[in-house]
C-alpha positions as a printed NumPy array, in Angstrom:
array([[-28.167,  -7.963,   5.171],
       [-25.656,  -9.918,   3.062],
       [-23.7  ,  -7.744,   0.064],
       [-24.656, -10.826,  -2.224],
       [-28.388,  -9.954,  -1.305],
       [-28.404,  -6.226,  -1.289],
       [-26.849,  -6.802,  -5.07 ],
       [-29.235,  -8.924,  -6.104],
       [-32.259,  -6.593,  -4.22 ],
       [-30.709,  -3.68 ,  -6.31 ],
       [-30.356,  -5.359,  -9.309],
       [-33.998,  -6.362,  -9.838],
       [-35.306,  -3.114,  -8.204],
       [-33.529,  -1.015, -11.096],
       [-34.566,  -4.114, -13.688],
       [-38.059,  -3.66 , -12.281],
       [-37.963,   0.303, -12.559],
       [-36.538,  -0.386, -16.21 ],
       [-38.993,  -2.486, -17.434],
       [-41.863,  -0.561, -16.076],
       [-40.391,   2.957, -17.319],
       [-40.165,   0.82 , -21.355],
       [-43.6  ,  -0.706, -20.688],
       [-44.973,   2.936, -19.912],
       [-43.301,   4.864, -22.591],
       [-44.199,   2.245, -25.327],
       [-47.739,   1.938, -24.194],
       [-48.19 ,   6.051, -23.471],
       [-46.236,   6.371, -27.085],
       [-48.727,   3.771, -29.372],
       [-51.938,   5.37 , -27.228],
       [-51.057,   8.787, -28.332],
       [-50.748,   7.412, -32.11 ],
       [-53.794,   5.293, -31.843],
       [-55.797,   7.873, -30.172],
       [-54.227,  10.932, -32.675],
       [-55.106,   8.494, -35.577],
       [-58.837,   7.952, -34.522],
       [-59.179,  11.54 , -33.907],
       [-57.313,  12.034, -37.711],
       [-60.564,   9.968, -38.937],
       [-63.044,  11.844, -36.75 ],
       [-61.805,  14.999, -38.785],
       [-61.663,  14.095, -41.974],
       [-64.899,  12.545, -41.619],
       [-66.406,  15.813, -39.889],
       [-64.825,  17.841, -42.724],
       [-66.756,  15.607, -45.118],
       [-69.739,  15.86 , -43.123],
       [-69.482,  19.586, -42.951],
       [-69.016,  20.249, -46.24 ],
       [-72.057,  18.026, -47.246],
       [-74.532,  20.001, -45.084],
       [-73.337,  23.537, -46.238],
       [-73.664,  22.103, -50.168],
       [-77.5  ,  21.282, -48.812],
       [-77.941,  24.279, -47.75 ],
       [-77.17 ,  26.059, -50.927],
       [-78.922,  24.246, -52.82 ],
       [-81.556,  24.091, -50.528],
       [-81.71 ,  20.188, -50.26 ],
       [-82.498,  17.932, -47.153],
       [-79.675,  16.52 , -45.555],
       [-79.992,  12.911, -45.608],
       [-78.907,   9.98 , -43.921],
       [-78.031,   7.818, -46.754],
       [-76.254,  10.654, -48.666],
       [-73.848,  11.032, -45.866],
       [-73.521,   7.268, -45.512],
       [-71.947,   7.344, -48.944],
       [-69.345,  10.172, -47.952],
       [-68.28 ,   9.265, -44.217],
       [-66.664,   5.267, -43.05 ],
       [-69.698,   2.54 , -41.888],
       [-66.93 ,   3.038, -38.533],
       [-68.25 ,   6.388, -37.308],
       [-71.354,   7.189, -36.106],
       [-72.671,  10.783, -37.565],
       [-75.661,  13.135, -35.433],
       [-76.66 ,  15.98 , -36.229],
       [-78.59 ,  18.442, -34.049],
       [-80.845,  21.41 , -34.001],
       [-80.641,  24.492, -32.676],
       [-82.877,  23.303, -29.444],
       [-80.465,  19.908, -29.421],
       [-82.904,  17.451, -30.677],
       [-81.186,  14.869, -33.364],
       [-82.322,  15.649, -37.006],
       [-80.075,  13.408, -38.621],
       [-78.43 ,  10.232, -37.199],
       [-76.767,   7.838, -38.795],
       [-75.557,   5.024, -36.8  ],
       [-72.158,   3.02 , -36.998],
       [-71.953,  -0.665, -37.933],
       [-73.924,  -2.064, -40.87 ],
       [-77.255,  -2.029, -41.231],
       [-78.491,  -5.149, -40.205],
       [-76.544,  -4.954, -36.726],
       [-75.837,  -1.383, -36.358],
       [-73.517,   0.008, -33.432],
       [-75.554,   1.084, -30.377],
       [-75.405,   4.906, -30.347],
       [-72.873,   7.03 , -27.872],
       [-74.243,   8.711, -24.735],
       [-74.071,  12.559, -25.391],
       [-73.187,  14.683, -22.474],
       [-75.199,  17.299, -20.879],
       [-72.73 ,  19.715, -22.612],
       [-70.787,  18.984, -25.85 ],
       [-67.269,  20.332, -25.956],
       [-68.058,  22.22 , -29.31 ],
       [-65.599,  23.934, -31.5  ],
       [-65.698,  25.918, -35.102],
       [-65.682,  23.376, -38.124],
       [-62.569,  22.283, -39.52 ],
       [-61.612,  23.54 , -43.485],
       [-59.959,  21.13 , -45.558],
       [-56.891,  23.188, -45.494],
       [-56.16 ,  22.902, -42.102],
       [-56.622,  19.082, -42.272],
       [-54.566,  18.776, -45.071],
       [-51.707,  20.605, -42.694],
       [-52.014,  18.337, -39.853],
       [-52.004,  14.885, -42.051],
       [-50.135,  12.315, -40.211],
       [-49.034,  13.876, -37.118],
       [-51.072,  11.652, -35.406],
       [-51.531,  13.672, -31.681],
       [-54.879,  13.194, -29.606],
       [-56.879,  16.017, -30.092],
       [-57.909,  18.857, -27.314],
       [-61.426,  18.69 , -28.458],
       [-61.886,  14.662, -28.309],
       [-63.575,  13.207, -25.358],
       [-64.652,   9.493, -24.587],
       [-67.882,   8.525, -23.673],
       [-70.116,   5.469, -23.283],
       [-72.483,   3.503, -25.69 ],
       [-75.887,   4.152, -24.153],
       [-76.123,   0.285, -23.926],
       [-74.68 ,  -1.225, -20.725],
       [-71.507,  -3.113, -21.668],
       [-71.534,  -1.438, -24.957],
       [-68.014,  -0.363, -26.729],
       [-66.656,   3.185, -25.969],
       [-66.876,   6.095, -28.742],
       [-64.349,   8.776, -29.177],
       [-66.121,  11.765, -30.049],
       [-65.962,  15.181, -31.64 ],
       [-68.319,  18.024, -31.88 ],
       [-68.621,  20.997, -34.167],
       [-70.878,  24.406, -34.782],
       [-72.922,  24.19 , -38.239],
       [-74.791,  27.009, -39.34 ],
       [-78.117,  26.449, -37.084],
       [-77.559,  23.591, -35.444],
       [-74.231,  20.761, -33.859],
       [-72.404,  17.906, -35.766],
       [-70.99 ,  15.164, -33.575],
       [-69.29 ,  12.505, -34.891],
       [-67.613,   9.436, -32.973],
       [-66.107,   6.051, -33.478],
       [-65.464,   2.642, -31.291],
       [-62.435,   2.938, -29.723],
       [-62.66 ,  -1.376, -29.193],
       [-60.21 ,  -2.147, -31.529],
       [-57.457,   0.689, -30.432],
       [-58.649,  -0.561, -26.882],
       [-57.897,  -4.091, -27.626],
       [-54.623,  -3.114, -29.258],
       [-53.56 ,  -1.609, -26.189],
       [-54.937,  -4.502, -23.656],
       [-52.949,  -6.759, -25.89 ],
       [-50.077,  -5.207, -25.476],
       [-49.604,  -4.382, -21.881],
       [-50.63 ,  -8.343, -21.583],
       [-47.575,  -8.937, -24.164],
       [-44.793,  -6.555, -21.841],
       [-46.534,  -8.183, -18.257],
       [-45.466, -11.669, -19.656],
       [-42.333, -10.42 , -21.195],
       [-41.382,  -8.636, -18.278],
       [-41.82 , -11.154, -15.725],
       [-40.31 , -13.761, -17.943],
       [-36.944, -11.201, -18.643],
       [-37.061, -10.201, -14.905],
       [-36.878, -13.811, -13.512],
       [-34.391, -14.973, -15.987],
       [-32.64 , -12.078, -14.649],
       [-32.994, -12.694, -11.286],
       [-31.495, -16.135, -11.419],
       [-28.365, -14.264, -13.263],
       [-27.739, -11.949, -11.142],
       [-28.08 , -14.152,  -8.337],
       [-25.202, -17.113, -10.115],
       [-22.913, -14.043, -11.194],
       [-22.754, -12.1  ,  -8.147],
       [-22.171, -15.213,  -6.482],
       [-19.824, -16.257,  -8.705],
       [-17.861, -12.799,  -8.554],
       [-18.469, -12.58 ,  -4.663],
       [-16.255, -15.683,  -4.943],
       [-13.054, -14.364,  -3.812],
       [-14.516, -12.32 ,  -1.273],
       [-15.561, -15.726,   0.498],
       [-12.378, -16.748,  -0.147],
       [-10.389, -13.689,   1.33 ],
       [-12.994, -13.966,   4.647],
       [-11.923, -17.448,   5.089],
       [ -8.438, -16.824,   4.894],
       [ -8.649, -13.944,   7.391],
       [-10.449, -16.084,   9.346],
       [ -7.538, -18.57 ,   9.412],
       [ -5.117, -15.46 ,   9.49 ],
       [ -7.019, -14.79 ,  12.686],
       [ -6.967, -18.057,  14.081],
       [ -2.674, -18.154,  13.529],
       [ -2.15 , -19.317,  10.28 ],
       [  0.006, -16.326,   8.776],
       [  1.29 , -18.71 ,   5.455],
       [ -2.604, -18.506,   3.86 ],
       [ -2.896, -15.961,   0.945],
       [ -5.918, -15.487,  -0.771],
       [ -6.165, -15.99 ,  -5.096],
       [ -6.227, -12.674,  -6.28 ],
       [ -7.238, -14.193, -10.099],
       [ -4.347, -13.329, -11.897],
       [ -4.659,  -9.622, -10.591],
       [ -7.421,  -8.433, -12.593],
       [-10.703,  -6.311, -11.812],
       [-11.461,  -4.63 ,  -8.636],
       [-11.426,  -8.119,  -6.566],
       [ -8.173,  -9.515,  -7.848],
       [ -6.277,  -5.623,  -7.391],
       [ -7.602,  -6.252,  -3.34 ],
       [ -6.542,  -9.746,  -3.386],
       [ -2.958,  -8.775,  -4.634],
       [ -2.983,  -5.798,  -2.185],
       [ -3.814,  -8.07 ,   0.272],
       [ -1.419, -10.741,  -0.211],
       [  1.206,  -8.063,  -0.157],
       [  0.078,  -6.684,   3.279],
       [ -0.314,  -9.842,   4.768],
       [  3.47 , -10.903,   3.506],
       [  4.257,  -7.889,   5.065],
       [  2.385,  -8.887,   8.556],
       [  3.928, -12.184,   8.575],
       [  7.713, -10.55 ,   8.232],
       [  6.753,  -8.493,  10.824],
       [  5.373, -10.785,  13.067],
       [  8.807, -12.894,  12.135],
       [ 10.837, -10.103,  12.531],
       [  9.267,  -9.117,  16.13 ],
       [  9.591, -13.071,  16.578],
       [ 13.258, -13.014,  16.616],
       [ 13.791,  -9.464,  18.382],
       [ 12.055, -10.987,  21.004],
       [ 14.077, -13.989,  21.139],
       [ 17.201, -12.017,  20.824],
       [ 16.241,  -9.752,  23.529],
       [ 15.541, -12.807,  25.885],
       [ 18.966, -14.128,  24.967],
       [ 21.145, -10.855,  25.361],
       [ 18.72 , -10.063,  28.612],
       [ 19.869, -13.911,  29.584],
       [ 23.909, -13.326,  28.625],
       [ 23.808,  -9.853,  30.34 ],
       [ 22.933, -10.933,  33.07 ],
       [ 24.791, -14.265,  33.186],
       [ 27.868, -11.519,  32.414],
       [ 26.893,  -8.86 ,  35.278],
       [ 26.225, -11.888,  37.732],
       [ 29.853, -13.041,  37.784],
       [ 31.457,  -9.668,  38.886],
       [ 29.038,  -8.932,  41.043],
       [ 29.103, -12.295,  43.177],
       [ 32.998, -11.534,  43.249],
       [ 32.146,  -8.407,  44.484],
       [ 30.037,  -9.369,  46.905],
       [ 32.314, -12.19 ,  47.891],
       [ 35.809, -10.523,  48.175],
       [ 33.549,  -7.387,  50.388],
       [ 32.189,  -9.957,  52.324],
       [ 35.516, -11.483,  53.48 ],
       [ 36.923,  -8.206,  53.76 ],
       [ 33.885,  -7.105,  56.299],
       [ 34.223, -10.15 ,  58.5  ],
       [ 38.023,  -9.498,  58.294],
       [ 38.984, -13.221,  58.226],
       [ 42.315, -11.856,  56.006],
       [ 45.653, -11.462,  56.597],
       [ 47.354,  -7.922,  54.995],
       [ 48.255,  -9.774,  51.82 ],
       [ 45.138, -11.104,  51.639],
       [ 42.94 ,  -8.061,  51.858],
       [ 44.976,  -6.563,  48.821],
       [ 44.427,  -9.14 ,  47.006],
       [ 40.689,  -8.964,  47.323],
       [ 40.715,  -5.439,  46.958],
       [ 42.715,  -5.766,  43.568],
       [ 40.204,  -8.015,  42.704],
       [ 37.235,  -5.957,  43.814],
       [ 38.679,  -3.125,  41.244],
       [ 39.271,  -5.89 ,  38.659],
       [ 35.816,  -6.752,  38.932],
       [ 34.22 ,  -3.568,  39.025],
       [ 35.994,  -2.602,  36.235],
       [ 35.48 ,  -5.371,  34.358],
       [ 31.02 ,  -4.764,  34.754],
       [ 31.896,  -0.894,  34.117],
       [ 32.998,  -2.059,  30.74 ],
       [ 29.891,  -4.626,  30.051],
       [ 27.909,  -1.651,  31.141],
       [ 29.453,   1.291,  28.894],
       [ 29.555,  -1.471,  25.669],
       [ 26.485,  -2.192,  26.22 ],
       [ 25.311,   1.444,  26.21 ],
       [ 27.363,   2.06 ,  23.155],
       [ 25.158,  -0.755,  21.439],
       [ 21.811,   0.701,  22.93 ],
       [ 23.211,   4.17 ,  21.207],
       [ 24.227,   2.653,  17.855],
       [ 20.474,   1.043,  17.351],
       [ 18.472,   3.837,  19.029],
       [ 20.428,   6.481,  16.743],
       [ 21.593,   3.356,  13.279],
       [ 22.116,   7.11 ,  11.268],
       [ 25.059,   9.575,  11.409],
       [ 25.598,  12.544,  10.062],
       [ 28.535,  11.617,   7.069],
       [ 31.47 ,  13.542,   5.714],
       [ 34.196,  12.874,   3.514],
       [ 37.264,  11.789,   5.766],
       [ 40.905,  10.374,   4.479],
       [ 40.54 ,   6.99 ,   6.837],
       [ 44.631,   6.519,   6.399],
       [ 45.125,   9.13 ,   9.314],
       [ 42.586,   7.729,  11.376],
       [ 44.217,   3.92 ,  10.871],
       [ 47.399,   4.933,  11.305],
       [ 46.639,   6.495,  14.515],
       [ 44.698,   3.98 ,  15.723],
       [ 47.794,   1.269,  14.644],
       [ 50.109,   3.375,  16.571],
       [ 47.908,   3.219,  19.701],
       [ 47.501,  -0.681,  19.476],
       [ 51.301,  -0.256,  19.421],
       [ 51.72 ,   1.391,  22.52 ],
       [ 49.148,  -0.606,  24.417],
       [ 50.84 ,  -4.057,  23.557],
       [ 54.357,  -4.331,  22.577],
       [ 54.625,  -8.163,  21.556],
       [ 52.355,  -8.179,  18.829],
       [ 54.211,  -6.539,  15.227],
       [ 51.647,  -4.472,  13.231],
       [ 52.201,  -3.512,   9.554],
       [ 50.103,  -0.946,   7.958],
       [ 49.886,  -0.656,   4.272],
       [ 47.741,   2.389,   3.38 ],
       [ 47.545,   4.188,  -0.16 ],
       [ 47.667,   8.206,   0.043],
       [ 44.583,   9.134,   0.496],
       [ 41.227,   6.867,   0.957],
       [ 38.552,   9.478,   1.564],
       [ 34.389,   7.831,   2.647],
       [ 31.483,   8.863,   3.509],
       [ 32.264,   8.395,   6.794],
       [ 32.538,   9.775,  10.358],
       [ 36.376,   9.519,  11.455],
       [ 35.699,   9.029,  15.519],
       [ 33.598,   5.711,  14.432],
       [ 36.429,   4.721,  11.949],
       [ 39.17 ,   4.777,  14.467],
       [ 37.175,   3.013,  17.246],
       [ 36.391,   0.293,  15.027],
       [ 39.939,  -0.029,  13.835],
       [ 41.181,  -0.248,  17.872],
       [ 38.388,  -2.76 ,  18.077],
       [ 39.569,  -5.562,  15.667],
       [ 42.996,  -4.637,  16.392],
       [ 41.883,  -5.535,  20.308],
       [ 40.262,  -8.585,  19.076],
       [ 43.649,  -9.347,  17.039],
       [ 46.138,  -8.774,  19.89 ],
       [ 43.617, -10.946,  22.079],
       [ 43.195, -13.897,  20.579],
       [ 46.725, -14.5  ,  19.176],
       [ 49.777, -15.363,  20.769],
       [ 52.302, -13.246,  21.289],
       [ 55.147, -12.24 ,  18.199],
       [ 51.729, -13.018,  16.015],
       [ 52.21 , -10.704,  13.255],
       [ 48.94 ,  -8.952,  12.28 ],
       [ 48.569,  -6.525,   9.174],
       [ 46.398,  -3.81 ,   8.257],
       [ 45.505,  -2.631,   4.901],
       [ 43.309,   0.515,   3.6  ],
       [ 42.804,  -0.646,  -0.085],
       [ 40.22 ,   0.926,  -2.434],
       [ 37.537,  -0.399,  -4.652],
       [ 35.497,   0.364,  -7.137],
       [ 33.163,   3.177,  -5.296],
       [ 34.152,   1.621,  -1.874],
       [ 37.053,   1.393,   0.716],
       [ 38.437,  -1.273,   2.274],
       [ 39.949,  -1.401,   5.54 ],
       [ 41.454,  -5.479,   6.436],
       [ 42.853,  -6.695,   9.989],
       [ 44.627,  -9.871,   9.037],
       [ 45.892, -11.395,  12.087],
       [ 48.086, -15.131,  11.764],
       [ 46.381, -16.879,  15.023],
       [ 44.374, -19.883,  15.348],
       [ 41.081, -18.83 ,  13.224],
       [ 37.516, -19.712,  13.335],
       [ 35.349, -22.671,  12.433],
       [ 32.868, -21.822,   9.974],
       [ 30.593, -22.168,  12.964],
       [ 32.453, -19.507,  14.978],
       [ 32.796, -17.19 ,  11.958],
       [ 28.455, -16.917,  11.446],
       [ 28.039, -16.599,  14.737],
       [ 31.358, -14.067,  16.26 ],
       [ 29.171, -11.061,  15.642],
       [ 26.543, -11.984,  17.968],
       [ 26.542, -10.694,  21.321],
       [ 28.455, -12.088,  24.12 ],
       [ 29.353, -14.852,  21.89 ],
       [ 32.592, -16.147,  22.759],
       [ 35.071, -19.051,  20.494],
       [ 36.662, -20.118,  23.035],
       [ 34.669, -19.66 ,  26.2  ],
       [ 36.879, -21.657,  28.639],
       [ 39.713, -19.211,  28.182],
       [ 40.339, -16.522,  30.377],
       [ 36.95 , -13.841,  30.596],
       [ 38.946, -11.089,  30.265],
       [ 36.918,  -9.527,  27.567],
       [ 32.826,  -8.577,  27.511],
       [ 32.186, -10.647,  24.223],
       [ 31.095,  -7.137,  22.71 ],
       [ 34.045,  -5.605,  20.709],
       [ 33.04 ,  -6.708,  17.013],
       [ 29.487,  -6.524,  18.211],
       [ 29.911,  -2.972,  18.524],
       [ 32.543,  -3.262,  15.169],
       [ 29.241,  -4.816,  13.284],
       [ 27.037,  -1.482,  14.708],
       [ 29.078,   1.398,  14.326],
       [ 29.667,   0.002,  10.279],
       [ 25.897,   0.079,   9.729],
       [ 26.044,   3.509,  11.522],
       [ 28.252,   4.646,   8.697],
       [ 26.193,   2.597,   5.81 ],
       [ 29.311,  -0.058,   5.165],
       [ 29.298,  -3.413,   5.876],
       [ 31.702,  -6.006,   8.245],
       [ 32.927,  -9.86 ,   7.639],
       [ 35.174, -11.613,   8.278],
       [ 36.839, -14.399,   6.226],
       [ 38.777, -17.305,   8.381],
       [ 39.537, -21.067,   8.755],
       [ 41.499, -23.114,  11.384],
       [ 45.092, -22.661,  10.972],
       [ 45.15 , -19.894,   8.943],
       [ 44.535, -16.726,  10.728],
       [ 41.281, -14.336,  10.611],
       [ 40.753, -11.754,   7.806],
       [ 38.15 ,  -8.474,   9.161],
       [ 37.206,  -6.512,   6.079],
       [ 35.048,  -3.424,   6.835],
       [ 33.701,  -2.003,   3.097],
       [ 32.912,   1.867,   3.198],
       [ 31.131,   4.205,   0.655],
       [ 34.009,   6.388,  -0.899],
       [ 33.46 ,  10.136,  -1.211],
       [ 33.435,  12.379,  -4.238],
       [ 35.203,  15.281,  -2.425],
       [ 38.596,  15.85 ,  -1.015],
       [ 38.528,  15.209,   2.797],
       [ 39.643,  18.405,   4.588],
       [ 42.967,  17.73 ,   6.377],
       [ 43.861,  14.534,   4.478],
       [ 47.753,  13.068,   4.225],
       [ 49.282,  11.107,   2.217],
       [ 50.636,   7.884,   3.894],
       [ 53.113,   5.352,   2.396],
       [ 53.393,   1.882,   3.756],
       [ 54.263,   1.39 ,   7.121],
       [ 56.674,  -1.562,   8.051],
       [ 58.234,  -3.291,  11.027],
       [ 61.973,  -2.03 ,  11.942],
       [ 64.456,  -4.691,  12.168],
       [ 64.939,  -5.784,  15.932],
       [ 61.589,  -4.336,  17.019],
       [ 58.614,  -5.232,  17.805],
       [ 57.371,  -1.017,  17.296],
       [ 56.718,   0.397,  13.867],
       [ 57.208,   3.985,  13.017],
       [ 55.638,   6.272,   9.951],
       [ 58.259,   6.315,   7.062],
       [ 56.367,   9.933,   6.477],
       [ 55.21 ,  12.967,   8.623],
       [ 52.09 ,  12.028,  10.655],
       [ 49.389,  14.487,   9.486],
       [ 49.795,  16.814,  12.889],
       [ 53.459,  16.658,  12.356],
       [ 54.049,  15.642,  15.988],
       [ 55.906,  12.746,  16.779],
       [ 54.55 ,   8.876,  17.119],
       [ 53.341,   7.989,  20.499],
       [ 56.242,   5.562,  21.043],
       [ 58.402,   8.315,  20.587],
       [ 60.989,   6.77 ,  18.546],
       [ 61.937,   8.046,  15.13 ],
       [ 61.277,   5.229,  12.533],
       [ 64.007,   3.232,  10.469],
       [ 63.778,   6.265,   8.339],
       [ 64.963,   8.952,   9.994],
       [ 61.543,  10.408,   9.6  ],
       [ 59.011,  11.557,  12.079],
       [ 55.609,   8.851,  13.082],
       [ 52.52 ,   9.712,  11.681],
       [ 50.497,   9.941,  14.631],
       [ 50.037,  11.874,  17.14 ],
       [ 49.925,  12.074,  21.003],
       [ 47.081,   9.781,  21.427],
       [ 46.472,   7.737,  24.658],
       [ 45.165,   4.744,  25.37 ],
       [ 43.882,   4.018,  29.086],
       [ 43.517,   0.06 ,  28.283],
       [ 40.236,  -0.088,  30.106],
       [ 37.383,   1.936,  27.903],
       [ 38.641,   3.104,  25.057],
       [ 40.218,   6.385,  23.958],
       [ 41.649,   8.787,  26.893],
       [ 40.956,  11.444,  25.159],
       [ 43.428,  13.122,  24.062],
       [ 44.144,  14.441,  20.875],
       [ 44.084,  11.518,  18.076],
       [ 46.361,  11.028,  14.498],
       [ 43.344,  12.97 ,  12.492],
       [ 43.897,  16.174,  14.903],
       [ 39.894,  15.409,  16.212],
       [ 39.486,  14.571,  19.927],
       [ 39.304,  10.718,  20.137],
       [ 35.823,   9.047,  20.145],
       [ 33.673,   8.7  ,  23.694],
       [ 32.062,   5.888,  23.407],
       [ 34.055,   3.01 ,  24.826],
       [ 35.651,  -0.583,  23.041],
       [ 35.877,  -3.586,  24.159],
       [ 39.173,  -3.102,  26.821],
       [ 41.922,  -5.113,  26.985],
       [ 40.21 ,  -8.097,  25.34 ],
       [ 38.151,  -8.464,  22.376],
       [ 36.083, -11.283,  21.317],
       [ 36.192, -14.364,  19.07 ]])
């Protein structure tokens, strides 16, 4: 059954019981006070009565008709009997010329003792049936009913009664009154019910119809959730909100699906290249169509190869770590150790590019230092990369308010605007008919490990004029355990290697192992660089082990 029916059903049902319970209580409530009233009159006028018949019978008079005629209402009918029950006195009700036809006695009369006037005066106008009262018949068929009362006199019974046809019609014309009343109010009400639960069940139509077309694709419908009031319009605005909700997840799961077919698709295309050369160079080795110089060759490039996928590979784990695990466990860490360290390895791994550092003493974040420096050895891969060589490229750590800043700045070609929204994606490539010496992954993984450590990546570039990387980190409101001070670091005249102007914080000398213009020791320390995956891990600038997972080798992308 329909909700707009079983409203309607229960909304007459409890107008129905409602009606019936008034109709019942106002028609038990004005039968009690017509029926008390009558009975009222039957006292008075047996009191009357009674005290007529004991003043006869002190004086020794008859008791006569007309005398009590003159004492008692032409509306109630008087008898009295004698000790063996025969009438001696009746005196009818009605007028004389069309008197009432008389009330059929019962076999047995409910008698009780006579009533005083002082207990009639105490029950004036309380108007409640009487115990003793009884109904009975005229002795006429079709004649009016009596309401009747008998009492003990000395010697004999008075019984007095009255036509109940007026209180009788009162009543009949009253329960005709609340029938027509009723089933007027309760079809008026029906049709009301019926136009405002339809009306109110409105927006439930509505909000079916829309989930119908939900159903059937159409994730844009909303339903009107009437300005967000009553029951209906808090749903509708609940509803609204879970389907947004359902259509930015079915968009969301829209476009990890698409980017999983893409970086399934460039993965592949990536893997497939190696591994044909591979399977190419193995192939000529196995038929052994090569000369000695030949078979080097294609072992060389075997290894190159192979090395080459084991890179794709161990980025591409690094990436399936950074969004199966997007939270780290944070600490306040000076960064300017970590940068320097990771500067000085960049210088050791490429000697034609001149790095600057320019550092304030200290920058502590909310940060993990292992992810810092591998994201620092990533741009500065991407830097070295994609310029030519002699390209000067600086690095500044640079606070903020609450944040700090670390910058590659490199003086190469640049981006396109193009380039620069897209050379965070994966695999992406600018310049894709240049040598594939890189995986297309580096600043992938840059753009991952700075979510890992809640801080953000961009980078700001144009043709011409270089490429700008600023990473934005959460500064700390503790000291960092460990931190140094660091002053800027510069390029020594006639080389292309920079050294600390200060103490590195292990106080070992720089990896190049030259003192600095200075006189002064390098701030890092003995880190390694293997130029394939990363870190060799040996001890790094910040005296930690350096981080495991790997970067983006010898080339990084743009």
């Amino acid at each position: 059954m329909r909700l707009r029916r079983r409203l309607v059903i229960t909304m007459v049902v409890l107008v129905i019981v409602a009606l019936g319970t008034t109709s019942l209580v106002t028609l038990g409530s004005l039968h009690s006070y017509l029926y008390g009233r009558t009975d009222q009159q039957l006292e008075e006028s047996q009191v009357q009565v009674d005290d007529y018949v004991l003043h006869a019978d002190q004086v020794h008079a008859p008791v006569s008709a007309a005398v009590i005629s003159l004492r008692v209402s032409p509306l109630v009918y008087v008898e009295i009997l004698g000790p063996d029950g025969q009438p001696v006195v009746v005196r009818p009700s009605g007028t004389r010329s069309a008197a009432d036809p008389a009330p059929r006695l019962p076999a047995v009369l409910p008698t009780r003792p006579p009533m005083t006037r002082a207990e009639l005066d105490r029950m004036h106008g309380s108007y409640h049936p009487a115990a003793a009262s009884i109904d009975v018949p005229s002795v006429v068929r079709g004649g009016p009913e009596y309401r009747l009362q008998a009492t003990a006199l000395p010697g004999g019974t008075l019984v007095v009664a009255t036509s109940l046809v007026s209180v009788n019609d009162t009543l009949r014309s009253l329960r005709n009154v609340e029938l027509g009343i009723s089933a007027v109010v309760l079809a008026a009400l029906i049709a009301l019910v019926t136009v405002f639960v339809s009306r109110g069940l409105r927006p439930l139509d509505d909000m079916t119809e829309t989930a119908g077309a939900i159903a059937a694709g159409d994730l844009t419908r909303r339903v009107d959730p009437e300005g967000g009031k009553g029951e209906i319009g808090r749903l509708g605005t609940a509803l609204n909100g879970m389907l947004s909700q359902i259509e930015a997840a079915f968009v969301q799961r829209t476009r990890s699906e698409e980017r999983l077919r893409e970086f399934l698709a460039d993965a592949s295309h990536e893997l497939r290249t190696p591994l044909t050369s591979i399977r190419g160079y193995a192939e000529l080795i196995r038929k052994d169509v090569l000369d000695e110089d030949g078979r080097e060759r294609a072992l060389e490039r075997i290894e190159s190869e192979s090395a080459r996928m084991g890179r794709i590979v161990e980025n591409l784990l690094a990436l399936a770590r950074a969004d199966a695990a997007p939270g780290v466990d944070l600490a306040p860490v000076d960064i300017v150790p970590v940068v320097a360290g990771a500067v000085d390895d960049a210088r050791a791994l490429d000697e034609h590019h001149p790095i600057t550092l320019e550092a304030p003493a200290p920058v502590v974040c909310e940060a993990d230092g292992l992810l810092v420096g591998q994201i620092v050895h990533n741009l500065l891969q991407n830097a070295m990369g994609h310029t030519p060589p002699a390209t000067p490229i600086e690095v500044e750590v640079a606070t903020e308010p609450g944040v700090g800043v670390l910058r590659v700045r490199d003086h190469g070609p640049g981006l396109t605007p193009e380039q620069a929204d897209r050379v965070f994606e994966r695999f992406y490539r600018a310049a894709p008919d240049k040598a594939r010496r890189g995986t297309g992954l580096g600043l992938t993984i840059v753009a991952a490990l700075a979510n890992q450590l809640g801080g953000t990546v961009s980078v700001d570039s144009a043709p011409g004029r270089g490429a700008c990387f600023e990473v934005r980190l959460r500064l700390a409101r503790g000291p960092a355990a460990g931190s140094a001070p660091l002053a800027r670091l510069g390029t020594p005249a006639g080389s292309g290697r920079t050294a600390a102007r200060t103490t590195g914080s292990d106080g070992v000398t720089g990896s190049d192992g030259v003192t600095g213009s200075d006189g002064v020791t390098g701030s890092d320390g003995v880190t390694g660089f293997d130029g394939v995956t990363g870190f060799d891990g040996v001890t790094g600038s910040d005296g930690a082990r350096s981080h495991p997972l790997p970067m983006d080798g010898d080339v990084a992308r743009r």
